[in-house]
C-alpha positions in Angstrom: 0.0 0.0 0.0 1.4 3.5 -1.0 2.5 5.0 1.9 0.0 7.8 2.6 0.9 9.1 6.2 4.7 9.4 5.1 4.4 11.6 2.0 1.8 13.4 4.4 4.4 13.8 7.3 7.0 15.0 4.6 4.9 18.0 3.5 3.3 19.3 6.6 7.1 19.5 7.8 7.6 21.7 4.4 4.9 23.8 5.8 6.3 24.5 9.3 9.9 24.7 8.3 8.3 27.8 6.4 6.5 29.5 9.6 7.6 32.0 11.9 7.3 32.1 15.6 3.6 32.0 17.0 2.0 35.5 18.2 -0.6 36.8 20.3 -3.6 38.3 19.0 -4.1 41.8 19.1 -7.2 41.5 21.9 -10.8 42.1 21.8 -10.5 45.6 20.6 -12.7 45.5 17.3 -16.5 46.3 16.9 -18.7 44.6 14.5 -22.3 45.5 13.8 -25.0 43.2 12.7 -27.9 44.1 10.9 -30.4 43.7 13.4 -28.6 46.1 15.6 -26.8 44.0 17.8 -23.0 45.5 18.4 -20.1 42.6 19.2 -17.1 43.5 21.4 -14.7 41.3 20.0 -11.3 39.9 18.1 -11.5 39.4 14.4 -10.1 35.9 13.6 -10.8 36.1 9.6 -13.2 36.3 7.1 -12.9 34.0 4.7 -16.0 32.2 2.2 -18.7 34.7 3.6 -17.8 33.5 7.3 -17.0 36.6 10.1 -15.1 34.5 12.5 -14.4 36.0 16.4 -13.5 35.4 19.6 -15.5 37.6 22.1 -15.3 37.2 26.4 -18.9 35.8 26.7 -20.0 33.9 24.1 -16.7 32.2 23.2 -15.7 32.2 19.0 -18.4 33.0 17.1 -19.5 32.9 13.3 -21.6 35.6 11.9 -22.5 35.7 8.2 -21.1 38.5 6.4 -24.0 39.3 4.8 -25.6 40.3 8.0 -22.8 42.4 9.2 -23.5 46.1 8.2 -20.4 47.7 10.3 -17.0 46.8 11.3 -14.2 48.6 13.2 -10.7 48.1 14.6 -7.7 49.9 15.6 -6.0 46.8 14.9 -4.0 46.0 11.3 -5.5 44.0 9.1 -5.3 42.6 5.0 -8.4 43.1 2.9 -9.0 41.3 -0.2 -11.6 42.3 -2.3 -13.4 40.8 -5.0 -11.6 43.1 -7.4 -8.1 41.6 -6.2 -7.3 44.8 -4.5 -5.5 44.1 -1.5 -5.5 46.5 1.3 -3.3 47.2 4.2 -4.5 48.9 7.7 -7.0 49.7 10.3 -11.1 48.9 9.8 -13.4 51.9 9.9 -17.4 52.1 9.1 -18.1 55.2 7.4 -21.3 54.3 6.9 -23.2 51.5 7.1 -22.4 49.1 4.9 -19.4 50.2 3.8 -15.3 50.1 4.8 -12.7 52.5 5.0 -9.1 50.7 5.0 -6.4 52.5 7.6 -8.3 55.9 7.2 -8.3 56.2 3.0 -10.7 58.3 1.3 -11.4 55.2 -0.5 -14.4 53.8 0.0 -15.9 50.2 -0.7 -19.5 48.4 0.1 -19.0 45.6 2.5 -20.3 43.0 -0.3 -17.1 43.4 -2.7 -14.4 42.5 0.6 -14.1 39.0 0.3 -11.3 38.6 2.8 -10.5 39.9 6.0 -7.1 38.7 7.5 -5.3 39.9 11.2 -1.7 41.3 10.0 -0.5 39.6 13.1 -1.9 36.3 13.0 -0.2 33.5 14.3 0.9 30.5 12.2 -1.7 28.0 13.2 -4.4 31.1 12.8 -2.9 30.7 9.3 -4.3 27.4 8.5 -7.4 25.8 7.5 -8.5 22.1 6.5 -10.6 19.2 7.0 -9.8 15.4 7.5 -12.9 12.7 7.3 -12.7 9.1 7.1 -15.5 7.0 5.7 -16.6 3.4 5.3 -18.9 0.9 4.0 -19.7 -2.9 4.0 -21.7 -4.6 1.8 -23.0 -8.1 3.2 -23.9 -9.8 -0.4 -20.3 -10.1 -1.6 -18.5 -9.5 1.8 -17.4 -6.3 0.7 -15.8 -3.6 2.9 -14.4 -0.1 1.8 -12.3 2.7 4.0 -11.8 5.8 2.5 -9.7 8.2 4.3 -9.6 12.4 3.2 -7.0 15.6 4.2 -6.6 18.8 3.2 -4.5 21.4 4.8 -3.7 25.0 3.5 -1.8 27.7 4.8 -2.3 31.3 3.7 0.1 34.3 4.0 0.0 38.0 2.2 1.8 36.4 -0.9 1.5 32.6 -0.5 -1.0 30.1 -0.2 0.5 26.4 0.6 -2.0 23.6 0.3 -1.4 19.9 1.5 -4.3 17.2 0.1 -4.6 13.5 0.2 -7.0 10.7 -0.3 -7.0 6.8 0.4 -9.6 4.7 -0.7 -8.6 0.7 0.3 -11.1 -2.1 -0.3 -10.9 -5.7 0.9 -13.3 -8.4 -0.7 -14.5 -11.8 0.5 -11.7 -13.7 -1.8 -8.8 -12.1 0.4 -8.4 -10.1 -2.3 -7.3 -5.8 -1.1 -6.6 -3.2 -3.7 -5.7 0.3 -2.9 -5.9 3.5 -4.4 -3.8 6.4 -2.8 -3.3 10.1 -4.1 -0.9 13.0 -2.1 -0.9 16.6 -3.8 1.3 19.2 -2.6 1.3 22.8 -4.3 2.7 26.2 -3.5 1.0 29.1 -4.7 2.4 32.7 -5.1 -0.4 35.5 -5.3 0.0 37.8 -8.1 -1.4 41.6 -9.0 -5.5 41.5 -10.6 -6.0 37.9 -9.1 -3.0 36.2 -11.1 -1.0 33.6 -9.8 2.0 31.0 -10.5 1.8 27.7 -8.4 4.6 25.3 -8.0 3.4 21.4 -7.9 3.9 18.2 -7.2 2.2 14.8 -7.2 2.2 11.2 -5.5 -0.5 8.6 -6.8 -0.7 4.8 -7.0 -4.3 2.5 -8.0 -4.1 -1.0 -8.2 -7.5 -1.0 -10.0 -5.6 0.4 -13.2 -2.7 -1.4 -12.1 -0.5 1.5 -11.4 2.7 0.8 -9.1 3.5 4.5 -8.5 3.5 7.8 -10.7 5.5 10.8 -9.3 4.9 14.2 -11.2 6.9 17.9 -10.4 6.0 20.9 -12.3 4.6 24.7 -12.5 2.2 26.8 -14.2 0.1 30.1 -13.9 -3.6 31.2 -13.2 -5.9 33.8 -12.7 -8.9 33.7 -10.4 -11.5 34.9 -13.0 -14.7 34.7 -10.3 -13.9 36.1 -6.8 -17.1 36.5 -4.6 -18.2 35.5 -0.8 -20.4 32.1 -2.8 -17.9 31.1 -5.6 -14.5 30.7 -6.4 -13.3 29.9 -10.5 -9.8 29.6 -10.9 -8.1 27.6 -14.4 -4.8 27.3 -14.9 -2.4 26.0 -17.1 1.0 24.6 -16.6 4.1 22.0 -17.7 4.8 18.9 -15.7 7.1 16.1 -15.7 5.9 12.5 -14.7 7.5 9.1 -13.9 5.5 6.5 -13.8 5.4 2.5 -13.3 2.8 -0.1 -14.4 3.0 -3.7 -12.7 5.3 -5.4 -15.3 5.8 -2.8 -17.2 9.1 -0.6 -17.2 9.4 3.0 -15.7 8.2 5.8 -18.2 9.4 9.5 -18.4 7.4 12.1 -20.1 6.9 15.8 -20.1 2.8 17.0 -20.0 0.8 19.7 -20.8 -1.1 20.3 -17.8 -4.9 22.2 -18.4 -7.2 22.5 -15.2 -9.3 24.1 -13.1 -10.2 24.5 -9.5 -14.4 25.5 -8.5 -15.2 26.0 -5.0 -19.0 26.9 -4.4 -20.1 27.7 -0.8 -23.3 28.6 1.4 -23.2 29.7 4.9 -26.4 29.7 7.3 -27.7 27.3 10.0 -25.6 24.1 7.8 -23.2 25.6 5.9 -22.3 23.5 2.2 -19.0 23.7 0.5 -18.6 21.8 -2.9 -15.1 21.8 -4.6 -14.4 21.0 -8.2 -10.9 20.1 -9.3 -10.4 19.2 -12.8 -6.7 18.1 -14.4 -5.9 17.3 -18.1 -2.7 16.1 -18.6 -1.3 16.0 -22.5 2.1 14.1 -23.4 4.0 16.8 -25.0 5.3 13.8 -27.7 1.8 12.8 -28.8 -1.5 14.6 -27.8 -3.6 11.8 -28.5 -2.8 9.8 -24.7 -4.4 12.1 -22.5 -4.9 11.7 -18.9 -7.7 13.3 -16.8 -7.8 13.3 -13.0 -11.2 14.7 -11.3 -11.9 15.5 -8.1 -15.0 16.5 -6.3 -16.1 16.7 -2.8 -19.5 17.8 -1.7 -19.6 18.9 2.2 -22.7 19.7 4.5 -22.3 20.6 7.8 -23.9 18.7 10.5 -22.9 21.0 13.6 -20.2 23.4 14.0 -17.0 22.0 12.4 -18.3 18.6 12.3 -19.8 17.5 8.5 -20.6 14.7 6.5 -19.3 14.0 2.8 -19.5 13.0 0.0 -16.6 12.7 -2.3 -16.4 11.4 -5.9 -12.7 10.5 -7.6 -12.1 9.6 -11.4 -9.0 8.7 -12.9 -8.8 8.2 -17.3 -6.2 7.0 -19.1 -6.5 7.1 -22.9 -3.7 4.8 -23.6 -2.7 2.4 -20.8 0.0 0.4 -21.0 -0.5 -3.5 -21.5 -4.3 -3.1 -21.9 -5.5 -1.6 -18.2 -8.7 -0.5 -17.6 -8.9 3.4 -18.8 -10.5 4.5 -16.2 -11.1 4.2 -12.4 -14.5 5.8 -10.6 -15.1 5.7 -7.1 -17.9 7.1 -4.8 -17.4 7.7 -0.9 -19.4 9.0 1.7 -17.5 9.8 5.1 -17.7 11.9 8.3 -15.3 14.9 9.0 -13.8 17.9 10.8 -12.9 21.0 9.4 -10.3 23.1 11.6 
């Protein structure tokens, strides 16, 4: 079996070798006004997917709905994204309500087009977010068990986004039979002016199913974030890789691809929030065009209760020319219960 928690250990220690020395927060020194007229003492965590997050002295952290904030204040630094792909650097003011003032500008802007709100200060763990669920199923006809195992893990800095993901799907059937299917993505993303980016990448997968030993892919590329907004998130990209990869009985193959893909997030907030993320890669050998390989990912999230959620995740893996005659393609269908830090 491919093994997951290694590659996983390997890249969170990327991530922390990269941090700096934890920090306090700047205290409950902000003011943020809801719509229905209710004013919150408080310490603004983030904003981030249409979620206020703060830690207040009586109610604990709380999670208001930026669409029912109409005011927000602190002396406090802060970054401000908008949908635009401004960013902003200073202290909060409401000049009126519904809109922000940024560190005392002239500047203006309705509360709807800031789409992220992040402490200057913040603390390396304030500075991640992720999710890890684990799912299974048994089915009693043909003895049939499945455990399907999911992690992401992203850290997010004025100029850098870092994102650890990986997914394990192992089955074991009445014949004694076990095949495994095991996926670890790292990427490293560096934020560019008007929403542009270039991302650094790299890629660990193995699937007995289409008889793959192991396939190792480094590479790079550039994107843009065409749709910004508290609800959606559109990002394609398009980049160069270069792959090794081994088939059982077949010998090691080296190859430069075209990669083409996209990433869609699409998000809710209220009582049960709903997330549900879109990944899309088309890889194209650079020496023929013709063997194309796509790799889809797509996970579907509804909260349950605060930070707790159930899943449902759906991977596909296509192959337009295998080696040896394989199977082309490999679909498989979880559901699993998670936690989302």
């Amino acid at each position: 079996m491919f093994a997951v928690g290694r590659h996983v250990v390997a890249a969170l220690c990327v991530l922390w070798l990269t941090a700096g020395s934890a920090e306090a927060g700047h205290g409950k020194v902000d003011k943020v006004t809801k719509s229905n007229g209710d004013v919150v003492i408080c310490e603004v965590i983030s904003l981030l997917r249409g979620i206020l997050t703060a830690k207040t002295d009586g109610m604990g952290t709380v999670s208001v709905e930026w669409n029912k904030v109409v005011g927000i204040t602190s002396p406090a630094g802060f970054e401000v994204e908008l949908t635009s792909g401004a960013v902003l650097f200073g202290t909060l003011g409401a000049p009126a309500p519904g809109r922000l003032s940024v560190n005392g500008s002239a500047l203006e802007f309705n509360l709807w087009q800031v789409v992220r709100i992040t402490p200057i200060d913040r603390s390396f763990w304030r500075q991640l977010d992720g999710s890890v669920d684990l799912g299974y199923s048994f089915t009693q006809a043909d003895q049939r068990s499945q455990w399907s195992f999911n992690a992401t893990v992203e850290r997010t800095t004025r100029k850098w986004v870092s994102r650890i993901a990986a997914n394990s799907v192992l089955t074991f059937e009445d014949t004694g039979t076990r095949q495994s299917r095991n996926t670890v993505s790292v990427a490293l993303q560096r934020q560019l002016a008007n929403r542009w980016f270039v991302a650094a990448i790299g890629q660990a997968d193995q699937n007995e199913q289409l008889g793959l030993d192991a396939r190792f892919l480094g590479g790079g590329g550039f994107g843009r974030t065409v749709i910004q907004s508290n609800r959606v998130l559109f990002s394609p990209f398009l980049g160069l890789t270069y792959t090794q990869e081994r088939y059982t009985d077949e010998p090691t193959n080296n190859l430069s691809e075209v990669l083409l893909g996209a990433r869609l997030d699409w998000f809710t907030f209220g009582d049960y929030k709903t997330d549900l993320m879109l990944s899309e890669q088309t890889y194209f050998d650079t020496n023929d065009f013709s063997k194309v390989r796509v790799e889809i990912n797509t996970t579907f999230k509804q909260e349950i209760v605060k930070d707790l959620y159930l899943s449902m995740n759906l991977l596909e893996s296509f192959n337009a020319a295998p080696p040896n005659n394989n199977k082309k393609n490999d679909l498989t269908l979880s559901m699993s219960l998670g936690w989302s830090f």
